[in-house]
MIDOSE-1310 file (N, C-alpha, C; in nm, 2 decimals, decimal comma, always signed):
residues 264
xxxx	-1,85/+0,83/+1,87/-1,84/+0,97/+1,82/-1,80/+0,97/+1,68; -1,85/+1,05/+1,60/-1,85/+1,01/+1,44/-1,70/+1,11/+1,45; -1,64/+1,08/+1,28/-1,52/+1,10/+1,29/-1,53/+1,26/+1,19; -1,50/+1,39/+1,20/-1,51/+1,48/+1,15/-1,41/+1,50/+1,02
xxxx	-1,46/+1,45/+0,91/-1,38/+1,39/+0,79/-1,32/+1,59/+0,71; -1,42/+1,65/+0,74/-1,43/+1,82/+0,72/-1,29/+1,81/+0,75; -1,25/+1,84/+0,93/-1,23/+1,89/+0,98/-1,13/+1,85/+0,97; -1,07/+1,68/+0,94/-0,95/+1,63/+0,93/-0,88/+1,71/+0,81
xxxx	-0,93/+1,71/+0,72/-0,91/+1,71/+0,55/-0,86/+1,89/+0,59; -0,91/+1,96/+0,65/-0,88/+2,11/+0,68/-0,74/+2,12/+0,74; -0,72/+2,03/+0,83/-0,58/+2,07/+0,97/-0,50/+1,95/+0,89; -0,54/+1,87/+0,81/-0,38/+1,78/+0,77/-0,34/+1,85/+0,68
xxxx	-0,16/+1,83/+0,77/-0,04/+1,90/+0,74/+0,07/+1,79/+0,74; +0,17/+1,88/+0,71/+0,31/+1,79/+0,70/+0,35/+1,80/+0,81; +0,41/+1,66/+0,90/+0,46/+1,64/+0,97/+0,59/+1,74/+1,01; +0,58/+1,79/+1,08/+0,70/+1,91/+1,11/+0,84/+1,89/+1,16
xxxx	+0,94/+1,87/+1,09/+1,06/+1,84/+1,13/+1,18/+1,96/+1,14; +1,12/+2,07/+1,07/+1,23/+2,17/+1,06/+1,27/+2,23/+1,23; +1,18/+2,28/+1,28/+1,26/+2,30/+1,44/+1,37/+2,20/+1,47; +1,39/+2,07/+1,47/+1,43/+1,97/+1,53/+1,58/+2,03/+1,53
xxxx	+1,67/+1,99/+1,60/+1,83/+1,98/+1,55/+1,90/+1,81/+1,50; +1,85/+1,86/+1,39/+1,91/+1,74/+1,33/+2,02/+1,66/+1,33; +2,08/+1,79/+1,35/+2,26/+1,76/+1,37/+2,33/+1,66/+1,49; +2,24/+1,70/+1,59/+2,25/+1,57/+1,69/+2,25/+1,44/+1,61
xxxx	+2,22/+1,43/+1,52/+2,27/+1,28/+1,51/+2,40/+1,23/+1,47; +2,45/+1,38/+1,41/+2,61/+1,28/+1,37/+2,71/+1,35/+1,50; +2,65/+1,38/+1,63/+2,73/+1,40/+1,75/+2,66/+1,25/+1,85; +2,56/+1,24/+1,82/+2,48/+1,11/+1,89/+2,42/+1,06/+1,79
xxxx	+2,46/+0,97/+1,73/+2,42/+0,88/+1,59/+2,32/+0,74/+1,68; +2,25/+0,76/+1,60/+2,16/+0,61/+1,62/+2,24/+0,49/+1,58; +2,20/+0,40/+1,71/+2,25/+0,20/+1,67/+2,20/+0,13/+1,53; +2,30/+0,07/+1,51/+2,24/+0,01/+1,36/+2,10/-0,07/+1,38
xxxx	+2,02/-0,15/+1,46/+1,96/-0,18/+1,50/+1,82/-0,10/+1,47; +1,82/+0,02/+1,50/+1,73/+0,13/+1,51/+1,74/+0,19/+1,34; +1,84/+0,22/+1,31/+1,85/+0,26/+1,20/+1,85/+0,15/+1,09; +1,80/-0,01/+1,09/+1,75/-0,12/+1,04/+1,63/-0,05/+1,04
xxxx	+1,55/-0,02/+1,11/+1,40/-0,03/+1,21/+1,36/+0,04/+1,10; +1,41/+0,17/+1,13/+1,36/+0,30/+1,10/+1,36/+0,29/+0,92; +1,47/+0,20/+0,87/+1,48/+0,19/+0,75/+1,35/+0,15/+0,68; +1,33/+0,05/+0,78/+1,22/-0,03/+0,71/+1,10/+0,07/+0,73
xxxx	+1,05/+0,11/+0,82/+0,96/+0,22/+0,85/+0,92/+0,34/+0,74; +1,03/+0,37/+0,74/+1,04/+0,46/+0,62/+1,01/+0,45/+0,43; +1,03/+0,29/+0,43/+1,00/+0,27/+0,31/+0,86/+0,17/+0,34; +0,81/+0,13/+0,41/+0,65/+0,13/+0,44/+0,56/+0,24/+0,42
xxxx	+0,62/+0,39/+0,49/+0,51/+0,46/+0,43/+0,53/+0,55/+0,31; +0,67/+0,52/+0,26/+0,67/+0,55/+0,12/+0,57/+0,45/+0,03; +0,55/+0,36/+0,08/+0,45/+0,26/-0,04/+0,32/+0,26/+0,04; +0,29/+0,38/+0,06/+0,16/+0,40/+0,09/+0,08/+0,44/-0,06
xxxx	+0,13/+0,51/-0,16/+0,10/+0,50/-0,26/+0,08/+0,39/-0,35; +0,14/+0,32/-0,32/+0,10/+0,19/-0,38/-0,05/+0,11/-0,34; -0,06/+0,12/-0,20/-0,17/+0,07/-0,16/-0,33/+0,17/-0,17; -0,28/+0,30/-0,21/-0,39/+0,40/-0,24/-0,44/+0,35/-0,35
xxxx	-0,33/+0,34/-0,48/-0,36/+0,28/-0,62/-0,45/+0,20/-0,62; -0,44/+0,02/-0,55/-0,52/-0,06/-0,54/-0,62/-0,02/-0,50; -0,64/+0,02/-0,42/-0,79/+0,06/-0,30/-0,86/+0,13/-0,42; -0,83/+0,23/-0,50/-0,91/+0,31/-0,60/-1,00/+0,22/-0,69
xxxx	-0,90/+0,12/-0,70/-1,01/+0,04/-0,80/-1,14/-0,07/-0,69; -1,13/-0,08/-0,59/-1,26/-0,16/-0,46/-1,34/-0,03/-0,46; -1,41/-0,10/-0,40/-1,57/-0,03/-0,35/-1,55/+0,08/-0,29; -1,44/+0,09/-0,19/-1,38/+0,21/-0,10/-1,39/+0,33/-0,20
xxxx	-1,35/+0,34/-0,27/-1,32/+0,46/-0,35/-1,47/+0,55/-0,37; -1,60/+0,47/-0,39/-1,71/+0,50/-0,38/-1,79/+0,56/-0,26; -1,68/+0,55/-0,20/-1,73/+0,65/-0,07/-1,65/+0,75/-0,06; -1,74/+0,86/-0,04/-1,71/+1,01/-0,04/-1,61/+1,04/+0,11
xxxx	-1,63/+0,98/+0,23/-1,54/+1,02/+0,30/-1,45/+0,94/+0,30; -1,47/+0,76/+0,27/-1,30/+0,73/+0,28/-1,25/+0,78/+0,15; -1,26/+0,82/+0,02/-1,21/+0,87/-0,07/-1,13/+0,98/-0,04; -1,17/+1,09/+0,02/-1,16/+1,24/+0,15/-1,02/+1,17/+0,24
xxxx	-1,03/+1,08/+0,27/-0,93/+1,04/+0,40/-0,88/+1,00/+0,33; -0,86/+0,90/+0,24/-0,75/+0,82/+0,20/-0,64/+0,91/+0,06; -0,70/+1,01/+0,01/-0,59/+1,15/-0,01/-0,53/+1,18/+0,06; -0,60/+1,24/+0,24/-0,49/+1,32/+0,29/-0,43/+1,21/+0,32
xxxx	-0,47/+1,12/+0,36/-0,38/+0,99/+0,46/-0,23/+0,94/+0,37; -0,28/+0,94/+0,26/-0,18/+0,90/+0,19/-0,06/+1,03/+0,13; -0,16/+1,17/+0,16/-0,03/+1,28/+0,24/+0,09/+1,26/+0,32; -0,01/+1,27/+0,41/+0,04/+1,26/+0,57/+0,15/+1,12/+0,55
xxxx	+0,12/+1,03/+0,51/+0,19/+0,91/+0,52/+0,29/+0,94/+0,43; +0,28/+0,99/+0,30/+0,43/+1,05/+0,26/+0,53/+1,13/+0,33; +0,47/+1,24/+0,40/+0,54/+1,35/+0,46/+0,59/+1,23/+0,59; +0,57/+1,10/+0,59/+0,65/+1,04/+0,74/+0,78/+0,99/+0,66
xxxx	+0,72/+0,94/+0,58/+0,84/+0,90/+0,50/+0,94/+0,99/+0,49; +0,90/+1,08/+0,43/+1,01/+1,18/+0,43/+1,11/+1,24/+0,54; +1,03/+1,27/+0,67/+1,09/+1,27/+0,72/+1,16/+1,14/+0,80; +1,14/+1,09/+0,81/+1,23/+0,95/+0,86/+1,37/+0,91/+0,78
xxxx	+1,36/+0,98/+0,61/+1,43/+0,96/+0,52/+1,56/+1,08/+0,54; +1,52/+1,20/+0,59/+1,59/+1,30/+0,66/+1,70/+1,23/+0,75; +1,65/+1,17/+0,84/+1,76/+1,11/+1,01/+1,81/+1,01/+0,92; +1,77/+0,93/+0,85/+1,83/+0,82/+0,71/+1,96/+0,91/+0,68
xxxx	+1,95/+0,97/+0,64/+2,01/+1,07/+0,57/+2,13/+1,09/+0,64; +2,12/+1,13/+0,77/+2,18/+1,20/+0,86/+2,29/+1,08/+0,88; +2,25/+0,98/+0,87/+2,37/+0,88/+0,89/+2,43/+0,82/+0,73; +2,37/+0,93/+0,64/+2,47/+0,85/+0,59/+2,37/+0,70/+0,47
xxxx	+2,24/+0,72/+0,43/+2,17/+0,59/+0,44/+2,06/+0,69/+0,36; +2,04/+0,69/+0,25/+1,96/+0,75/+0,12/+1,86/+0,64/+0,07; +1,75/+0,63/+0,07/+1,64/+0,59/+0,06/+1,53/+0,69/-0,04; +1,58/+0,69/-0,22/+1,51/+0,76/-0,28/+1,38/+0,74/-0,34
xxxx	+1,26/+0,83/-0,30/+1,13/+0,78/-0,30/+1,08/+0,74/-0,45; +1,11/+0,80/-0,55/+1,07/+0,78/-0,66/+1,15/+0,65/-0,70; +1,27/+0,62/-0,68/+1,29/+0,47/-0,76/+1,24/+0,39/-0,62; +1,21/+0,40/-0,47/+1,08/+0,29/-0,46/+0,98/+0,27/-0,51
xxxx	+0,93/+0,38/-0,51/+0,78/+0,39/-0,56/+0,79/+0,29/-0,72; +0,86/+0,30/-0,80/+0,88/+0,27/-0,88/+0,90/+0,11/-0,90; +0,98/+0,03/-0,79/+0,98/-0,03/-0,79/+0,89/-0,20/-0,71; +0,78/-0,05/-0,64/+0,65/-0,09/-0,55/+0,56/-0,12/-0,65
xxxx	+0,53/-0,02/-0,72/+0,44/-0,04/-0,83/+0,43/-0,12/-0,92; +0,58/-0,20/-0,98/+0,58/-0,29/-1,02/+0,54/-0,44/-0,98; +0,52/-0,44/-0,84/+0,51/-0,54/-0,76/+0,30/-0,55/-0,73; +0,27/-0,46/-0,65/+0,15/-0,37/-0,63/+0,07/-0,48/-0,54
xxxx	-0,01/-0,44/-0,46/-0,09/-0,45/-0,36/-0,13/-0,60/-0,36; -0,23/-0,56/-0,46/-0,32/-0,69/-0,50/-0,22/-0,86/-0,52; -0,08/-0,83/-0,62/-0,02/-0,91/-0,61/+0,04/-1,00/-0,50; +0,09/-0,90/-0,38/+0,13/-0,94/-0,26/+0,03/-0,97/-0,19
xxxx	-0,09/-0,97/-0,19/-0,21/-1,05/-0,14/-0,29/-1,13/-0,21; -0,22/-1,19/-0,25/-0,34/-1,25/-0,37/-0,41/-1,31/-0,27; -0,37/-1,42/-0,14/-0,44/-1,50/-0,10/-0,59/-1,46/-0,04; -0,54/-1,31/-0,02/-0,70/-1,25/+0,02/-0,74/-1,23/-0,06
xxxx	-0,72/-1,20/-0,22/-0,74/-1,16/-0,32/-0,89/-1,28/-0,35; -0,80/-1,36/-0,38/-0,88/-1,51/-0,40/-0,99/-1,56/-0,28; -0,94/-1,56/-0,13/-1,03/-1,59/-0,08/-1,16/-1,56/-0,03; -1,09/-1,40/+0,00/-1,18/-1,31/+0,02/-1,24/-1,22/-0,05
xxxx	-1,15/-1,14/-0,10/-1,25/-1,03/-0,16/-1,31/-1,02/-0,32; -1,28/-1,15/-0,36/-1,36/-1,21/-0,45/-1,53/-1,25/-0,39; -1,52/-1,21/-0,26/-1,72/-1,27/-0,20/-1,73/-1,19/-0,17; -1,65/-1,02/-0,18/-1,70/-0,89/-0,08/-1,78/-0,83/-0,21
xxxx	-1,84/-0,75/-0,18/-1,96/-0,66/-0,27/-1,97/-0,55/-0,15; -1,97/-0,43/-0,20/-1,98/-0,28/-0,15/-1,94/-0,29/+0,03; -2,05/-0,27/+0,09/-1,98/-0,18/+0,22/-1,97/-0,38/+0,26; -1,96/-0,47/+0,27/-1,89/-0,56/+0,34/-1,75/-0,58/+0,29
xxxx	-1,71/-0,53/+0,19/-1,60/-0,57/+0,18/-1,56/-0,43/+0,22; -1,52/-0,29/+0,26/-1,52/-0,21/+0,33/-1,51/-0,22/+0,46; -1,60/-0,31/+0,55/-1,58/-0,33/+0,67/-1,47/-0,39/+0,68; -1,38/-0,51/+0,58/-1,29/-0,56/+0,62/-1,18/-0,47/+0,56
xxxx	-1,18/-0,38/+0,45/-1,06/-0,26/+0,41/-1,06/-0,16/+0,54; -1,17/-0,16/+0,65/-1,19/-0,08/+0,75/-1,11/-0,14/+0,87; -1,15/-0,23/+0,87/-1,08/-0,28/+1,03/-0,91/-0,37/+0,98; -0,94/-0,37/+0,83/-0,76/-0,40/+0,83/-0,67/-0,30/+0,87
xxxx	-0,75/-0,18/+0,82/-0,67/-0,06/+0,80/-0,68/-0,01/+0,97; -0,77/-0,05/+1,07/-0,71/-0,02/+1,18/-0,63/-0,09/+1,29; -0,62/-0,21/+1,22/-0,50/-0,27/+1,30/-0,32/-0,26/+1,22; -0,35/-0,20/+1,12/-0,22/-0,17/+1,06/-0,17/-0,03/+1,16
xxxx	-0,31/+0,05/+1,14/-0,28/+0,18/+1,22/-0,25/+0,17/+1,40; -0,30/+0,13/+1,48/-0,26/+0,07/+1,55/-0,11/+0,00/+1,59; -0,14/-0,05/+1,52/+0,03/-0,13/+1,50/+0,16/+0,01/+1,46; +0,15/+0,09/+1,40/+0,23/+0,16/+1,37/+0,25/+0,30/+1,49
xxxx	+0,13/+0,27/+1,50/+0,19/+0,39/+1,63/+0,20/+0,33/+1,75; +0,16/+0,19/+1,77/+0,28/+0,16/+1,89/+0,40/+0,11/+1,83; +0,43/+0,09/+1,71/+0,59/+0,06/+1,70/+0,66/+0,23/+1,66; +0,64/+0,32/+1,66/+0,65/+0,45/+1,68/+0,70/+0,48/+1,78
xxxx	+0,60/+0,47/+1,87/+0,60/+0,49/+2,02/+0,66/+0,42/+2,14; +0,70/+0,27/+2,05/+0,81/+0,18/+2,12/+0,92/+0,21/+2,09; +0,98/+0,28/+1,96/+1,10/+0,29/+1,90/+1,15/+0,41/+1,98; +1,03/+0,52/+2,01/+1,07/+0,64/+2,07/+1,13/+0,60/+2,23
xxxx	+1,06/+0,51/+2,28/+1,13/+0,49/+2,41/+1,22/+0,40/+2,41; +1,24/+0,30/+2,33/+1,37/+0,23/+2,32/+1,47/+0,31/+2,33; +1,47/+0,39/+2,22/+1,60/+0,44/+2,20/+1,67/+0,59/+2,25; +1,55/+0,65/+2,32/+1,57/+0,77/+2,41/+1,65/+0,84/+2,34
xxxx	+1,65/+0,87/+2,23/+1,70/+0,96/+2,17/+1,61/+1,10/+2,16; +1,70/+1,20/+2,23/+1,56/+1,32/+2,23/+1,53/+1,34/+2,13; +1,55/+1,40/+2,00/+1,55/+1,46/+1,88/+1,46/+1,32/+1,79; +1,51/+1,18/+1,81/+1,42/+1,06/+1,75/+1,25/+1,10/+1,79
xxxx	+1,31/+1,07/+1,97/+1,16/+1,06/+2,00/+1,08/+1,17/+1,98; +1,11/+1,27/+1,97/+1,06/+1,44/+1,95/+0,98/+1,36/+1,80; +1,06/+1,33/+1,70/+0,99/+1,33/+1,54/+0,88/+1,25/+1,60; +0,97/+1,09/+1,61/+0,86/+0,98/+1,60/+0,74/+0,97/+1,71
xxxx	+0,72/+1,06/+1,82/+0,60/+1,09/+1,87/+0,51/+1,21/+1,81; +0,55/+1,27/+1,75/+0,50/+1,35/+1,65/+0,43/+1,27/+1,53; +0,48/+1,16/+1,46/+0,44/+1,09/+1,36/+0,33/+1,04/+1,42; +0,33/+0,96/+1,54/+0,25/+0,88/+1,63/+0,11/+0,93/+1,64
xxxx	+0,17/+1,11/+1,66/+0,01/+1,16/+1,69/-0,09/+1,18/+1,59; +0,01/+1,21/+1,46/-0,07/+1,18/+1,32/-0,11/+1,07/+1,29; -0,03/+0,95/+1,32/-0,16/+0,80/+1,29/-0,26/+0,84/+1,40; -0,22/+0,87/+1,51/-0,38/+0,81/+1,59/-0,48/+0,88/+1,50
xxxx	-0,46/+0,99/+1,44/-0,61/+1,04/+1,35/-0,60/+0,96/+1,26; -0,52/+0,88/+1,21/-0,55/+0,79/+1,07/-0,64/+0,67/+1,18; -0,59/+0,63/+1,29/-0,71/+0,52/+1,37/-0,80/+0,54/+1,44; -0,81/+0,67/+1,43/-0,96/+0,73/+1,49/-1,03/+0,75/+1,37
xxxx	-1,02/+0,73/+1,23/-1,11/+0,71/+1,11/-1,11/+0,55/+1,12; -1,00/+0,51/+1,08/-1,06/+0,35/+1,03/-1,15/+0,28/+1,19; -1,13/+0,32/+1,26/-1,18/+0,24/+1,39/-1,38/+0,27/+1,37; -1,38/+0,41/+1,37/-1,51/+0,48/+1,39/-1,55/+0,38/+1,28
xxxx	-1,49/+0,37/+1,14/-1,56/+0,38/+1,02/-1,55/+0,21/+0,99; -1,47/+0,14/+1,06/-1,52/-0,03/+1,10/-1,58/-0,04/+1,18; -1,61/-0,01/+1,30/-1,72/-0,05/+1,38/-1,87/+0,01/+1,34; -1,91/+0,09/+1,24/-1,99/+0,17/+1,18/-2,05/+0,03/+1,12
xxxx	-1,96/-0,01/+1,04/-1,97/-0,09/+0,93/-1,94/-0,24/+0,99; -1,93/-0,28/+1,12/-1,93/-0,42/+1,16/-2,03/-0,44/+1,21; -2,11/-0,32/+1,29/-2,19/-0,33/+1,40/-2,37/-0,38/+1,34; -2,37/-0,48/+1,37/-2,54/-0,54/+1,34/-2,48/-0,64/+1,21
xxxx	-2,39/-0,64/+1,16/-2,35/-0,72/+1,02/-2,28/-0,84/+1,05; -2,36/-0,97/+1,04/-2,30/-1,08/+1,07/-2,17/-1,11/+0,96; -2,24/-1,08/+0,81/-2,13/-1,13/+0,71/-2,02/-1,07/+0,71; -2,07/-0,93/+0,73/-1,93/-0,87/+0,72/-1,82/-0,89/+0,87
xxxx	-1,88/-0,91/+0,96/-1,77/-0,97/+1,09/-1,79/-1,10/+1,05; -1,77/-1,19/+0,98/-1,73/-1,31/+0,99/-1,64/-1,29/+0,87; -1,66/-1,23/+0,74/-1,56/-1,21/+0,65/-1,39/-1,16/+0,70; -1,46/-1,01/+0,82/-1,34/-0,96/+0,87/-1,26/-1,05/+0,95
xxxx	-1,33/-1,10/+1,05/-1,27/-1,20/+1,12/-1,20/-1,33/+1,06; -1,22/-1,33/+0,95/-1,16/-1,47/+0,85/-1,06/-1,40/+0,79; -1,05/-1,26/+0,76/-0,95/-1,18/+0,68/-0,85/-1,19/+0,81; -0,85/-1,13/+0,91/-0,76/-1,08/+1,01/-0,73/-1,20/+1,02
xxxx	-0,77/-1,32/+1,07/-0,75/-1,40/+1,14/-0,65/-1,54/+1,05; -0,64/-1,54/+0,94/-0,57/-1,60/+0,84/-0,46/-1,55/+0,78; -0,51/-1,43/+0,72/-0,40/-1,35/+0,64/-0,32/-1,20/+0,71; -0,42/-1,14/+0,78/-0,33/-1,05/+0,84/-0,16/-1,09/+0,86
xxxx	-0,09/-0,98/+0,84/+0,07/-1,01/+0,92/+0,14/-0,86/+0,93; +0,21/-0,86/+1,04/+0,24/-0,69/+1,05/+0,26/-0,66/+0,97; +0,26/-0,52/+0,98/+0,29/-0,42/+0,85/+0,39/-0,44/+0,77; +0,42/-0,44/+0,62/+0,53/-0,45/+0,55/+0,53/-0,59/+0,51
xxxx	+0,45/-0,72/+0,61/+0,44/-0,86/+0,57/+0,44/-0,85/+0,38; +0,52/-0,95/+0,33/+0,51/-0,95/+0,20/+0,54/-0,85/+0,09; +0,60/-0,76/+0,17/+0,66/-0,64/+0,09/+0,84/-0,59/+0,11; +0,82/-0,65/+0,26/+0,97/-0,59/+0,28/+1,02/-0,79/+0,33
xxxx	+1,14/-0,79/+0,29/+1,19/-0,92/+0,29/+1,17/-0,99/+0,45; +1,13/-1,12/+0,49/+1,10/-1,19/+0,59/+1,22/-1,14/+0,68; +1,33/-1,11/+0,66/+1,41/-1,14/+0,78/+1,43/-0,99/+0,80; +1,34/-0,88/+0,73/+1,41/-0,73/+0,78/+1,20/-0,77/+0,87
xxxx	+1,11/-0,79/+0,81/+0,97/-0,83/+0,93/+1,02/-0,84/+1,04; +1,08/-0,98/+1,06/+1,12/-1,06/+1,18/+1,24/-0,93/+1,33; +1,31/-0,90/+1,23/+1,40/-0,79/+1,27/+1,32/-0,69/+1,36; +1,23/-0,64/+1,28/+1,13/-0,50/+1,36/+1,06/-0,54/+1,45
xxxx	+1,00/-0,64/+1,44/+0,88/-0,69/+1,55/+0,96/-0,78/+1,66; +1,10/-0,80/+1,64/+1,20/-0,88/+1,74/+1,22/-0,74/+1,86; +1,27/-0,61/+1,76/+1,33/-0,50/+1,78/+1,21/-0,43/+1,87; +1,10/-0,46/+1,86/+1,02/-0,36/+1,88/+0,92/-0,43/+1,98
xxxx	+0,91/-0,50/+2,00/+0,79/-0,62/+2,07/+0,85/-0,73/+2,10; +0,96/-0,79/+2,12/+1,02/-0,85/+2,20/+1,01/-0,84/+2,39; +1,02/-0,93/+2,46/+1,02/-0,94/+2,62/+0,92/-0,88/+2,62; +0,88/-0,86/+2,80/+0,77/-0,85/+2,83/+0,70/-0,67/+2,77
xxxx	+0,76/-0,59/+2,81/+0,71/-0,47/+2,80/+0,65/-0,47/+2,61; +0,73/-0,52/+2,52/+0,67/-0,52/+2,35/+0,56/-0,65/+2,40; +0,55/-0,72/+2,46/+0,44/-0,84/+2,46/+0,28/-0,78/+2,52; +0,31/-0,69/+2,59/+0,20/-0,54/+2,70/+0,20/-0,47/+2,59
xxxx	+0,31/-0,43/+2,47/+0,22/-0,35/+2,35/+0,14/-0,38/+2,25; +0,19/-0,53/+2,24/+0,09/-0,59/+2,13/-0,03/-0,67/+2,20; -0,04/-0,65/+2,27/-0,18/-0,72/+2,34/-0,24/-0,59/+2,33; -0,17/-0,47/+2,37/-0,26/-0,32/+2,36/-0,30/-0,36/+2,23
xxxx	-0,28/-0,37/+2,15/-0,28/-0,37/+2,00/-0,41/-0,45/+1,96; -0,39/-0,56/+2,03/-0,49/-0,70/+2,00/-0,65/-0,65/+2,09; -0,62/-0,61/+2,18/-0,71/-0,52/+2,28/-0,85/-0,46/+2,18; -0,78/-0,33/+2,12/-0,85/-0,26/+2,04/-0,93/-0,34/+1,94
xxxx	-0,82/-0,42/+1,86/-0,90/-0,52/+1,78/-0,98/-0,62/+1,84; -0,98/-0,67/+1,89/-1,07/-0,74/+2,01/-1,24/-0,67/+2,05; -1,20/-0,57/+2,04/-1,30/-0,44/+2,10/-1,42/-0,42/+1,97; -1,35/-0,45/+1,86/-1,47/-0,41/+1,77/-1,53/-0,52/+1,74
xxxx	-1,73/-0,48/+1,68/-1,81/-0,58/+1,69/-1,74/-0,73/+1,57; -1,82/-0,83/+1,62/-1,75/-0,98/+1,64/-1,61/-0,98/+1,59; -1,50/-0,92/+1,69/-1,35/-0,95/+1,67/-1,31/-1,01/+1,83; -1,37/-1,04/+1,90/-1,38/-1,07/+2,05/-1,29/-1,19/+2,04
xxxx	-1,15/-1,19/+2,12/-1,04/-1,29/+2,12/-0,98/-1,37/+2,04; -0,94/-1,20/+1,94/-0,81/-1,23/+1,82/-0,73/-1,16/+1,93; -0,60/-1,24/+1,87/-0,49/-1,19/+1,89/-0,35/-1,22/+1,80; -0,44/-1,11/+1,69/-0,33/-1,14/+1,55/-0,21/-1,08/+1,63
xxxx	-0,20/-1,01/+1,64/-0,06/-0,92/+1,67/+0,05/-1,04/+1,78; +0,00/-1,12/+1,90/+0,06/-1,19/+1,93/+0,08/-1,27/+1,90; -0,04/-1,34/+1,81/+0,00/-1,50/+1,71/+0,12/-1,44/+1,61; +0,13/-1,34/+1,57/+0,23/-1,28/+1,43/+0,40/-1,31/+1,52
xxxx	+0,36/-1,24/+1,65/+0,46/-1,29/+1,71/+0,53/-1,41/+1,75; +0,47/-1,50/+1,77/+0,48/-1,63/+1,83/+0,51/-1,69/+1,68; +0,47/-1,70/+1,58/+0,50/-1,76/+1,49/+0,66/-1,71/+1,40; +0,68/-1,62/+1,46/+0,80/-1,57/+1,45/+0,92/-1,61/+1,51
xxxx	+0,87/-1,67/+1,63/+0,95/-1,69/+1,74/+1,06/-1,59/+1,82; +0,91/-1,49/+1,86/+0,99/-1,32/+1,90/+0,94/-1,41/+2,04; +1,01/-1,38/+2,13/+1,02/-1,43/+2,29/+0,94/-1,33/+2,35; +0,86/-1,40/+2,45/+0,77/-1,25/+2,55/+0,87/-1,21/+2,67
């Protein structure tokens, strides 16, 4: 089913936090543990800007609907930040967007990847190198709404899980574009599924890899995908990826794990 880029670009809104009662948290405060998590969470999709920057200058930008998505997306992915930076707030734990951003940009995309930089997307040219900006971008998406959706039931916090299933339902429309618009762009293309499959399969690492320090990585994907039930989310995870044309038996999401030494 083709992905209705119109229809997205019309109904994306800001993530709605004002109903919530916020206040519950300084009568029921979150574990430091979660409020690590959430930290990190929070300033991942504040540096969604950063990764829009890079992308403007690739081939991506040359297309009229991911150019269309990757505005609102990078909306929507501020307005999570923000609110996540709210319940931040609430305990006490200020996270201000402009001196990250500030200090993201300094750093920037392309730098923190060079190795794809160099291996790969130095051989991409127009829509193959897209098929792999395509299917990166939906195992990142993927990935974030089941660590969303794991954080909401970890911590049973009504008022947490209320936001962060709300956030959740806003990625799945960010992975119902990049999914539609990589398998668009994998399907009949040997180069480009062997490029992708060489990108995911080397350099991928969860979200935040290379941006937020190794031991707050290790921290979230321990916190969040540890024992059996997080080992059943990231296979969900490796599943989808799996699913699209020649990605058949990756399992970046549990190799990322295992090499961490997060226990199933």
């Amino acid at each position: 089913m083709a992905f209705d880029i119109d229809k997205y670009a019309r109904t994306s809104v800001a993530v709605n936090w004002e109903d919530l009662d916020f206040e519950q948290f300084r009568s029921n405060p979150l574990p430091e543990e979660s409020l690590r998590s959430l930290s990190y969470m929070c300033d991942i999709e504040y540096h969604t800007v950063c990764y829009l920057r890079d992308m403007l200058v690739t081939p991506s930008h040359k297309d009229p609907e991911v150019n269309a998505f990757m505005t609102m997306w990078n909306r929507e992915e501020f307005w999570h930040g923000e609110a996540l930076a709210a319940v931040l707030k609430m305990h006490d734990i200020v996270i201000d967007f402009d001196q990250l951003k500030a200090k993201r940009l300094k750093l920037g995309w392309k730098d923190r990847l060079d190795p794809v930089k160099q291996s790969v997307l130095s051989n991409l040219v127009g829509k193959d190198f897209m098929a792999v900006h395509m299917i990166w971008g939906a195992a990142n998406e993927w990935s974030a709404v089941a660590a969303y959706n794991r954080l909401a039931d970890l911590e049973g916090h009504p008022v947490l899980a209320d936001l962060l299933k709300r956030i959740a339902k806003q990625e799945a429309r960010h992975v119902a574009f990049y999914a539609t618009q990589a398998r668009a762009r994998l399907d009949g293309n040997k180069k480009a599924q062997t490029l992708a499959r060489f990108a995911l399969r080397k350099f991928w690492g969860p979200v935040g890899s290379g941006v937020m320090p190794d031991s707050e990585v290790t921290h979230v994907m321990g916190h969040l995908f540890e024992g059996a039930d997080g080992r059943q989310a990231a296979a969900v995870i490796d599943s989808h990826v799996a699913k699209m044309p020649g990605m058949n038996g990756l399992t970046i999401v549990q190799d990322a794990l295992d090499a961490r030494g997060i226990a199933a």
